[in-house]
C-alpha positions in Angstrom: 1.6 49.5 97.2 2.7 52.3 94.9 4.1 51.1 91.3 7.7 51.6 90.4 8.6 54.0 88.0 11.0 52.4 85.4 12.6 53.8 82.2 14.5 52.4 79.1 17.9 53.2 79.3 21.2 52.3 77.2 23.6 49.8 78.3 26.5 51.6 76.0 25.9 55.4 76.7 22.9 55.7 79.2 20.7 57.3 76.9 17.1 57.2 78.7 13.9 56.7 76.2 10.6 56.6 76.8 9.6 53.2 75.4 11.9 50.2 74.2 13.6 50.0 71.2 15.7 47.7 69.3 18.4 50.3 68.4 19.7 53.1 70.5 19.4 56.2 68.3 21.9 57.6 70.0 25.1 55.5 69.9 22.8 53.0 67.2 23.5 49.9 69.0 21.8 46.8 68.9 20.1 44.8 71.9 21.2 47.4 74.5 18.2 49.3 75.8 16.9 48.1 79.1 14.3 48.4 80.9 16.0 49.8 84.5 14.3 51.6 88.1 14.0 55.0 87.5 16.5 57.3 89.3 15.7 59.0 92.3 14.6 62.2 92.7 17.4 65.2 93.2 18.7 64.6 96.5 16.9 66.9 99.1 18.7 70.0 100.5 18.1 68.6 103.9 19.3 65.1 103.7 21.5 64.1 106.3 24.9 63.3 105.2 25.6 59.2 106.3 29.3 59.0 108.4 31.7 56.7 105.4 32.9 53.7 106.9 36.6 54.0 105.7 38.2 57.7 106.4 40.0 59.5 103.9 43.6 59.7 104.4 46.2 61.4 103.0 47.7 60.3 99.7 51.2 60.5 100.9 51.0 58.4 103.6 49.2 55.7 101.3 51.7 52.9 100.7 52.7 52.5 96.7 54.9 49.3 97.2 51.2 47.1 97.4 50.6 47.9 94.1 53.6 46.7 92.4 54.0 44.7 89.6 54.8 41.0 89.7 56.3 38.8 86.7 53.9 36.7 85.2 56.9 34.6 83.7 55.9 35.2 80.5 58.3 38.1 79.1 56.7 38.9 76.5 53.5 39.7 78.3 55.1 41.4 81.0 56.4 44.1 78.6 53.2 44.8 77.4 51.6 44.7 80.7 54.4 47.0 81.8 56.4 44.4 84.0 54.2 42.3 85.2 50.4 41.9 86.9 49.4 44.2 89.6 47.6 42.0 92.5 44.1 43.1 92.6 44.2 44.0 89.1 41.8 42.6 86.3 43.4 41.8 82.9 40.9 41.6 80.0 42.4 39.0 76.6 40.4 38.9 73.7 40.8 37.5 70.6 39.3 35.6 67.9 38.5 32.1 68.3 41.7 29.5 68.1 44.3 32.4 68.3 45.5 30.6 71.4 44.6 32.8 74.4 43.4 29.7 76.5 46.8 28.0 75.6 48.6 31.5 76.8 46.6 32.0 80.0 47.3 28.2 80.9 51.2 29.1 80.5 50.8 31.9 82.6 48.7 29.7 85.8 51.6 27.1 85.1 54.8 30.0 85.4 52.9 31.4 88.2 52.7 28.7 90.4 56.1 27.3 89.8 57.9 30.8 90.1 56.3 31.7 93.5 54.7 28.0 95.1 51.3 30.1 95.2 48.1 28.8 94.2 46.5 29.7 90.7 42.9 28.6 89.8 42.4 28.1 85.8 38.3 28.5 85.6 36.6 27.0 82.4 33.5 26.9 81.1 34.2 26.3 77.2 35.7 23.2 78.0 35.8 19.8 80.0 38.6 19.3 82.8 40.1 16.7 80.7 40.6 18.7 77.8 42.5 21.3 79.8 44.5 18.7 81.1 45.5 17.4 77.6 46.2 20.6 76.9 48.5 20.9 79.7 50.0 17.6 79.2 51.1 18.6 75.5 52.5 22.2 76.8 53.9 21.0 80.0 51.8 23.2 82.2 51.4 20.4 84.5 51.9 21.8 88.0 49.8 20.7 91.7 49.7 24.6 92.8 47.3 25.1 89.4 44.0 24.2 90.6 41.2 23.7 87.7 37.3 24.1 87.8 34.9 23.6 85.1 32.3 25.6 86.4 29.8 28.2 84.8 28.1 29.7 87.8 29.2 32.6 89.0 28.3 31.6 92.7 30.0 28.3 92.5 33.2 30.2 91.3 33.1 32.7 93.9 32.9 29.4 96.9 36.2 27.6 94.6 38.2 31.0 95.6 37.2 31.0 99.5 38.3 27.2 99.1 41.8 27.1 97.4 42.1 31.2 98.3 44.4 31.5 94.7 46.8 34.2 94.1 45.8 34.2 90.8 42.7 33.7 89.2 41.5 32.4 85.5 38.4 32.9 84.0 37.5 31.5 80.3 35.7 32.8 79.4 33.5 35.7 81.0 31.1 35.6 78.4 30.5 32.1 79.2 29.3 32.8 82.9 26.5 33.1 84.6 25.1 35.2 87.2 21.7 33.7 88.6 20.3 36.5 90.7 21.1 38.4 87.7 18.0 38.1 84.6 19.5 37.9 81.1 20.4 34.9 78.6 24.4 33.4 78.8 26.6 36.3 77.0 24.2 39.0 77.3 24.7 42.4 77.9 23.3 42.3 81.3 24.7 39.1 82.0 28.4 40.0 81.3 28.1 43.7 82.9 27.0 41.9 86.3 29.9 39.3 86.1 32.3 41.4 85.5 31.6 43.5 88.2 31.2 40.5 90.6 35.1 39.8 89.2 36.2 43.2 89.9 35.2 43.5 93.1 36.8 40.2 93.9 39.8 41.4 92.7 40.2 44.8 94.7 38.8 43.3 98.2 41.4 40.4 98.4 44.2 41.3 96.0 43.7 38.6 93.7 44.7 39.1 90.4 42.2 38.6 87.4 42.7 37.1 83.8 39.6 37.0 81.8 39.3 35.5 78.5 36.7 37.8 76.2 35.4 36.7 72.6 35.8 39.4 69.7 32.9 40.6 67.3 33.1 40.3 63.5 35.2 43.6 63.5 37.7 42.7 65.7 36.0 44.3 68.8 35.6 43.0 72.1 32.3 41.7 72.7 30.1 42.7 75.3 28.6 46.1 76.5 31.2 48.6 76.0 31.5 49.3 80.0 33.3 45.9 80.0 36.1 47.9 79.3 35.6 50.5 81.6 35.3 47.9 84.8 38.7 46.3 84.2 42.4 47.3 84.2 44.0 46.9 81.3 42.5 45.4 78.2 44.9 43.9 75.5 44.0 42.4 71.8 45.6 38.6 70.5 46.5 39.0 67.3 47.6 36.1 64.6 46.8 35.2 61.6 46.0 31.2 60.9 48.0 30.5 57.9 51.0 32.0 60.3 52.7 30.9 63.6 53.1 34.3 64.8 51.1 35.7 67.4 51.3 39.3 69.1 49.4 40.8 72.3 48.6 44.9 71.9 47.4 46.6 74.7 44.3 49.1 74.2 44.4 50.1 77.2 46.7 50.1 80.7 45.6 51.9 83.6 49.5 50.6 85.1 51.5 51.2 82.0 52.1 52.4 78.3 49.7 50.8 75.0 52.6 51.6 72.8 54.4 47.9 73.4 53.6 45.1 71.5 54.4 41.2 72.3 55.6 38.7 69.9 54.7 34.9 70.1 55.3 31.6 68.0 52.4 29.0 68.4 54.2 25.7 68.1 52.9 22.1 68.7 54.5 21.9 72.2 52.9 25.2 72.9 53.4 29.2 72.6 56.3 30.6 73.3 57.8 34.1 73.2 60.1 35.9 70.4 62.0 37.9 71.7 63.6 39.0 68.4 60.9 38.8 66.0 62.5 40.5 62.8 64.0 37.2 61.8 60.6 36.0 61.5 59.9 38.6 58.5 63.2 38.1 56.7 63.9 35.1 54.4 67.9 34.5 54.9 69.5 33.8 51.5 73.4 33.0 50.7 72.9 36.5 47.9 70.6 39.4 46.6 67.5 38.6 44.7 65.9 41.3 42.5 62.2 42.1 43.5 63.1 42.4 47.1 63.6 45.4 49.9 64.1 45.5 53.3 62.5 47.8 55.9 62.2 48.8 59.4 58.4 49.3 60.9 57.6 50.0 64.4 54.7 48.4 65.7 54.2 50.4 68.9 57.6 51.2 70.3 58.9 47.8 69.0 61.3 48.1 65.8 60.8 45.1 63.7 62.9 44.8 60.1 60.7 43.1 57.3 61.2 42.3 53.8 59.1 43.5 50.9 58.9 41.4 47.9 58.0 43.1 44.3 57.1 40.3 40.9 56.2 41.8 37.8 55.4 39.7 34.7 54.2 41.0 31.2 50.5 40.3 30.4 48.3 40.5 26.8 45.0 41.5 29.8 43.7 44.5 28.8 43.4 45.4 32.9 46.7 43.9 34.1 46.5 42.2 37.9 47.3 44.0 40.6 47.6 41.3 43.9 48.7 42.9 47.2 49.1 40.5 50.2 50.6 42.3 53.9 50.3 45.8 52.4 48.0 48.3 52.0 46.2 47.9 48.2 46.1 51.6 48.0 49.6 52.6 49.1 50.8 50.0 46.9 48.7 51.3 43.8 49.8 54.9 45.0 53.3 53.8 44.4 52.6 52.4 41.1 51.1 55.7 39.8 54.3 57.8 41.2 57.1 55.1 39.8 55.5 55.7 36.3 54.7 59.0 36.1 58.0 60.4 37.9 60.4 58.0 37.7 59.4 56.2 34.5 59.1 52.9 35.5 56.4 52.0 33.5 54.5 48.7 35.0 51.3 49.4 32.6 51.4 46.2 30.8 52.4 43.9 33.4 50.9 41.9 36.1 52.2 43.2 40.0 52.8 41.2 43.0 53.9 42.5 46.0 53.7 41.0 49.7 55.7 40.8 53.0 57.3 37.9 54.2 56.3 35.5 57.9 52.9 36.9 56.9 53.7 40.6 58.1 51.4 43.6 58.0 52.9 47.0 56.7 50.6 49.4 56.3 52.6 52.8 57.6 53.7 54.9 55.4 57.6 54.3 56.0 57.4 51.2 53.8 56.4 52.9 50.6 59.9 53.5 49.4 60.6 49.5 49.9 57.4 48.7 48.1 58.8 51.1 45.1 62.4 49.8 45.1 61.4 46.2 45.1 59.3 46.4 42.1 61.4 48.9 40.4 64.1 45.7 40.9 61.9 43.2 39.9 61.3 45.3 37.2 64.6 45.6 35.9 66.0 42.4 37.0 68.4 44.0 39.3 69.0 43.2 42.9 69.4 46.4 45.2 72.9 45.8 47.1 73.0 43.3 50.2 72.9 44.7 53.7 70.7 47.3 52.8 67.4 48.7 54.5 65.6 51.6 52.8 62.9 54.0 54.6 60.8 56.4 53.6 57.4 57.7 52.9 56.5 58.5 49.0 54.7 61.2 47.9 52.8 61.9 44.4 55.3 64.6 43.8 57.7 61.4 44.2 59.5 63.0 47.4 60.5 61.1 50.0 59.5 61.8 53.2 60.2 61.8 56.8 59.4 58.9 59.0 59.2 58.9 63.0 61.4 57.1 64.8 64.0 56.4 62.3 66.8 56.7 65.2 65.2 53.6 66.2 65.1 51.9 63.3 68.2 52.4 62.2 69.4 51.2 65.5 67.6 48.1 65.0 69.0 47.1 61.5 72.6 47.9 62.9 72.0 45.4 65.8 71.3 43.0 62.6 74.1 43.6 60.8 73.0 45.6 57.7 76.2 48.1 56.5 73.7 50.4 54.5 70.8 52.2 54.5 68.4 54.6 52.2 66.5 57.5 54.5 65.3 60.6 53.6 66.8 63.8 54.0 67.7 65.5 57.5 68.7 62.2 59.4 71.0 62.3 62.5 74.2 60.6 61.8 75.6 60.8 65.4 77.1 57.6 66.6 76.3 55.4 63.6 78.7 52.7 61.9 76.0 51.9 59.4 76.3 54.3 56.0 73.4 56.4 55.6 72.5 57.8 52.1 69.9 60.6 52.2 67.7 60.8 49.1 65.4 63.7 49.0 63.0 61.8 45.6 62.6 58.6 44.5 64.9 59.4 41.1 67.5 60.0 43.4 66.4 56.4 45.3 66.3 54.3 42.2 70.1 56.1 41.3 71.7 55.1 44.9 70.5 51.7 44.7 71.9 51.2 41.1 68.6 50.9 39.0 68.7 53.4 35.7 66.0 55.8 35.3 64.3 54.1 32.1 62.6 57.8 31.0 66.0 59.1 30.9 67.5 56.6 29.0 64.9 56.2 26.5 65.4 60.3 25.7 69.5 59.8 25.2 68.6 56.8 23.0 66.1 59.2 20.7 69.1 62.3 21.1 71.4 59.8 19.5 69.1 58.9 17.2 
């Protein structure tokens, strides 16, 4: 019997080598080269062509209406799905361990089956069938239409769905299967390639939508071989940070809609449950102005979101004064610094800095610069910048203030919210607005329309008097 030709090839790019190696030198990852069959010889030019069991038929007379999205109950995850999961679509969640995306996918099976009476069947192989149901009993995602199944083998799962035939179908998580007929250790890259497939081919011959549950590397990136992504639908990021309640769902990608929406969630001891106006989350309400702090707008996808940017400074004997940065961007913020000193004349030299967000918001776009530098121009001074005010803007080291994109949006937000004012650069529509724009083309103009005095200047009329 003749011998089978095999080759090493990549799991991530398909890169063939002659022998195996620990690292791909092409893409350099680790653990992916396999030994595989070696591919066929170039077809000959006198093979038969074989007769296709389905036809090809025209595209206009394909029905679109099979393919539409339904609600998953959850609004906040329908607007970043793009309304709703597509039957026979598979939905990838990843996230880092205790985010909560076992808690979200149960609320989901629950909403699913009480919205429509249809069958959903919650498959776990992390945990027991009684901690679900605790789970379930402290979220209220008790429901007889949600079926559950501890089970691990992929086979096993397969004979659950031709037994309870679900309309929807929960798998946590796919790196947790196995395949049997398929050689590779639990999580592996072969192991998770081959279930996933399995999963997807599930989904598109009986319409039955998909929810797996993926774990995250150290850097935040979905774990796996990088075709996982390719095999399914849409793939979308939990986010949340464990000394905050908020959580939010990106999408990376949506073969049914747009990656540019963002949804917001609060994980609370009865559960997670969506916020549908998250911007009060990142604003501390107070009865009047306190110096050291700024409100912004950021957009976080398509989403608007107001935050609030709080600025401490406090005079130090240190030789190296502190610099502590917490929701922004260190280097932005030390950016800022340099430009308030050297063109404005707000000279923070001598005196420890503190600057963070508030609800434990990340701003790291450039439209928050001008808040950092007003809030610790204010602390500063000891002067609060004027109530109902939001300021936007990018700084540069020429200490211009820039343009920012979207600010027709943003502005739009923070007049839903009530704020009467607002700082923007230069060249801003004013069409249809009831909140009072100022337009500052520097940040010496800034510091002026918010009230704080240009220390450089003052200091030089004090010497001209002198």
């Amino acid at each position: 019997m003749a011998k089978v030709k095999t080759v090493y090839r990549c799991a991530d790019c398909a890169n063939e080598l002659a022998k195996w190696v620990g690292r791909c030198p092409a893409c350099e990852a680790w653990g992916t080269v396999e030994e595989v069959a070696a591919a066929a010889a170039s077809v000959a030019p006198g093979r038969r062509a074989m007769l296709p069991s389905t036809a090809a038929t025209p595209i206009s007379s394909i029905d679109s209406k099979t393919t539409f999205a339904r609600t998953t109950g959850v609004s906040e995850l329908d607007r970043v799905l793009g309304g709703g999961i597509v039957p026979g679509s598979v939905v990838l969640l990843s996230g880092e361990p205790g985010v909560g995306k076992s808690t979200l996918l149960l609320e989901v099976a629950h909403r699913w089956a009480r919205a429509r009476d249809e069958i959903a069947l919650y498959v776990t192989a992390e945990e027991s069938a009684g901690q679900v149901r605790l789970r379930a009993d402290r979220t209220g995602a008790v429901h007889e239409k949600v079926y559950l199944a501890a089970e691990s083998d992929l086979a096993t799962i397969l004979g659950h769905v031709e037994q309870v035939r679900p309309s929807l179908l929960v798998v946590d998580s796919v790196q947790t299967m196995l395949a049997a007929d398929v050689d590779g250790v639990i999580g592996g890259v072969t192991q998770v390639r081959s279930v996933t497939a399995a999963l997807t081919s599930l989904a598109k011959a009986t319409g039955i939508a998909v929810l797996l549950v993926g774990h995250v590397t150290k850097d935040g990136s979905v774990a796996g071989p990088r075709t996982l992504e390719h095999l399914v639908d849409v793939v979308l990021q939990f986010e949340g940070d464990k000394h905050s309640t908020l959580r939010m769902v990106r999408g990376i990608k949506n073969r049914f809609g747009s990656t540019d929406e963002v949804g917001c969630f609060e994980m609370r001891e009865a559960g997670i449950v969506c916020v549908d106006d998250p911007s009060g989350l990142f604003l501390h309400h107070r009865g009047s102005a306190v110096p050291g702090t700024a409100v912004t707008v950021a957009m976080d996808g398509k989403r608007p979101m107001l935050g609030e940017v709080q600025g401490l400074t406090v005079d130090t004997q240190v030789p190296a004064p502190r610099r502590a940065v917490s929701g922004l961007d260190y280097n932005r913020v030390s950016m800022v610094l340099a430009v308030l000193q050297s063109r404005c004349g707000v000279y923070v030299g001598k005196q420890d800095v503190y600057a963070a967000t508030v609800g434990g918001m990340r701003l790291t776009e450039p439209a928050a610069d001008l808040a950092v530098a007003l809030a610790i121009a204010s602390a500063s001074q000891d002067k609060a910048l004027r109530p109902g005010m939001v300021v936007l803007g990018e700084v540069g080291l020429a200490g211009e203030v820039r343009q920012v994109t979207g600010v027709t949006r943003r502005l739009a937000e923070a007049e839903r919210l009530g704020f009467t004012e607002a700082l923007v650069p230069t060249g801003v529509d004013r069409a249809g607005r009831t909140i009072k724009v100022h337009e500052v083309a520097d940040l010496s103009a800034a510091l002026a329309a918010c009230g704080l005095r240009h220390p450089r200047r003052r200091a030089k009329a004090g010497a001209d008097e002198d």
